[in-house]
C-alpha positions in Angstrom: 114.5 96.8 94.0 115.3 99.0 97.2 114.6 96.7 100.4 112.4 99.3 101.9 109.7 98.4 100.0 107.1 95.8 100.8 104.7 93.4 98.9 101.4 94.5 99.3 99.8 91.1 100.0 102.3 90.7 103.0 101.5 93.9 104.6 97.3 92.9 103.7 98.1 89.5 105.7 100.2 90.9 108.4 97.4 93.5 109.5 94.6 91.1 108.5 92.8 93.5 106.6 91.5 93.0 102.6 93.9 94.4 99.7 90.8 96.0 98.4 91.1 98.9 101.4 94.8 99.2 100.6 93.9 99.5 96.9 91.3 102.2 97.6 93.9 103.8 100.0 96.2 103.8 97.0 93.1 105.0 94.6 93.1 108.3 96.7 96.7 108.8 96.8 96.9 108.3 100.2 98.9 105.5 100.1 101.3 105.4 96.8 102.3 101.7 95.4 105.2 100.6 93.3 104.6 98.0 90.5 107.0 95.0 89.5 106.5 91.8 87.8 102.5 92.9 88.2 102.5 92.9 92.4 102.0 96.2 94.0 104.8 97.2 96.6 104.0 99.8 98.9 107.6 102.1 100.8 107.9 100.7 104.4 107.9 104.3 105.2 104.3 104.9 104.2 103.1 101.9 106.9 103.0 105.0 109.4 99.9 105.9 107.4 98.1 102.9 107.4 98.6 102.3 111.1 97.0 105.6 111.6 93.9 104.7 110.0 93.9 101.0 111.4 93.9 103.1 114.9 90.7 105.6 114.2 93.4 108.7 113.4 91.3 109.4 110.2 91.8 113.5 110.2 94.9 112.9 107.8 92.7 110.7 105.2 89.7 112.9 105.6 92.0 116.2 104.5 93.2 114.0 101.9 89.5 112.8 100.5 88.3 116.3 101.2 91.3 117.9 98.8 90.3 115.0 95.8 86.6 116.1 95.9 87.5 119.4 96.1 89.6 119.4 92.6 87.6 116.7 91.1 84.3 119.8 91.4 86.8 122.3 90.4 87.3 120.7 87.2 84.1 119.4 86.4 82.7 123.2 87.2 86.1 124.3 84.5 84.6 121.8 81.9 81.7 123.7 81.8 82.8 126.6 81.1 
């Protein structure tokens, strides 16, 4: 496996916060995980993102939650068609 890439429980420990908001991070596809021997890994390049929204600079994650509601409408409004 490529070194860049960090075990999800580490990075939960190292910022103190639950692997239940990364996971929900990663539901969103805000955050993109990489699965081996069933542990999530997540690219140390995406840690940039998650230190943005530990410090309060939520605009990015806001776009992103607003462009998944968005499609998620757009399809249910194409099922009923």
């Amino acid at each position: 496996m490529d070194n860049n890439y960090i075990l999800v429980k580490t990075i939960c420990h190292h910022y103190e916060i639950s692997e239940k908001m990364v996971e929900q991070l990663h539901e969103f596809d805000f955050i993109q995980f990489y699965m081996e021997n069933d542990e999530e890994y997540m690219d140390g390049q995406q840690l940039s993102k998650l230190e943005q929204i530990l410090n309060g600079d939520l605009d990015e994650l806001i776009d992103a939650l607003i462009t998944a509601d968005t499609a998620e409408k757009m399809k249910a409004g194409a099922e009923e068609l």
